[in-house]
C-alpha positions in Angstrom: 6.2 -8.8 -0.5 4.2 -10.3 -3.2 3.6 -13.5 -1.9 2.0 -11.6 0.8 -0.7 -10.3 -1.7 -1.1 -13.1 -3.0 -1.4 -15.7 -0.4 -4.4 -13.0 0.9 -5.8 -13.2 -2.5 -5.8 -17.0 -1.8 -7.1 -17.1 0.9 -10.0 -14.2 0.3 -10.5 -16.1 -3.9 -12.6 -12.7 -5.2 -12.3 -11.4 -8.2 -11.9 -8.3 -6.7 -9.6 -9.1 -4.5 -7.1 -10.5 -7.3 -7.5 -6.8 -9.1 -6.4 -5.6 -5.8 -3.6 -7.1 -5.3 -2.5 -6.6 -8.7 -2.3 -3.0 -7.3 -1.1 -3.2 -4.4 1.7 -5.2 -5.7 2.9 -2.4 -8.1 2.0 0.7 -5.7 4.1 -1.5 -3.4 6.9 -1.2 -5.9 6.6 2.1 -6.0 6.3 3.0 -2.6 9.5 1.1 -1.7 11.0 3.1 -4.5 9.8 6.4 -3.4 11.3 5.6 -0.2 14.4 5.2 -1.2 14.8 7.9 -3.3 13.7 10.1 0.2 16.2 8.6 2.3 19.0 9.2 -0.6 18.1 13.0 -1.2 18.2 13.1 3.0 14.5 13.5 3.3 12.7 11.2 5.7 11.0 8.3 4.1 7.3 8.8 5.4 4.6 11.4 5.2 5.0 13.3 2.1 1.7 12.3 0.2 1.1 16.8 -1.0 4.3 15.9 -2.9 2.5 15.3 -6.7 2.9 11.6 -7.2 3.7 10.7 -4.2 2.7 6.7 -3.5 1.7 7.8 0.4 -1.1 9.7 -1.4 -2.6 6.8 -2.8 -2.4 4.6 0.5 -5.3 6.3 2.0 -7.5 5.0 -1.1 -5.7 1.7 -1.3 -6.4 0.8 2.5 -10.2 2.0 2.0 -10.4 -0.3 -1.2 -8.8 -2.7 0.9 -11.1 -2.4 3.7 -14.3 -2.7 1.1 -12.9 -5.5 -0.9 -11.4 -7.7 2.4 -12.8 -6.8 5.1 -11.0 -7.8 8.3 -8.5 -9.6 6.6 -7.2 -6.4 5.4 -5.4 -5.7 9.0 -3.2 -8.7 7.3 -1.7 -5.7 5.0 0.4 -4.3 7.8 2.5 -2.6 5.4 0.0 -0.8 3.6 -2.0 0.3 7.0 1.8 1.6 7.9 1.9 4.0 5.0 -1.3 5.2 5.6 -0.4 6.4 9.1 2.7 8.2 7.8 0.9 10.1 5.2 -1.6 11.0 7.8 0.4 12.1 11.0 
């Protein structure tokens, strides 16, 4: 996934877009992590972002950053928009 970040930052050639994906890359990480530590204590993966630490908490901020930093090119982070929507349904 993190040639996805950084074929964006590439493309976008910001500053601020190479901090961001920087952090997306390790929330990433973590999410995916998180995720599977859900599924293995039989929780669903998605939608847990009251849980302290939770990476779906910090997908609402991420995607807003994303939104300021890329503009429409952050629909490209499909993955990170998909979080979002599980923390929030």
């Amino acid at each position: 996934m993190r040639d996805v970040y950084r074929a964006l930052v590439n493309r976008v050639g910001t500053n601020d877009a190479v901090a961001l994906a920087h952090t997306l890359e390790h929330w990433h990480d973590s999410m995916e992590a998180h995720r599977a530590s859900l599924t293995r204590l039989g929780f669903a993966p998605d939608g847990h972002p009251e849980w302290e630490g939770c990476p779906h908490a910090e997908a609402r901020q991420l995607w807003d950053q994303a939104l300021r930093v890329l503009g429409s090119r952050a629909g490209e982070l499909k993955y990170l928009h998909a979080r979002v929507f599980e923390a929030h349904s």
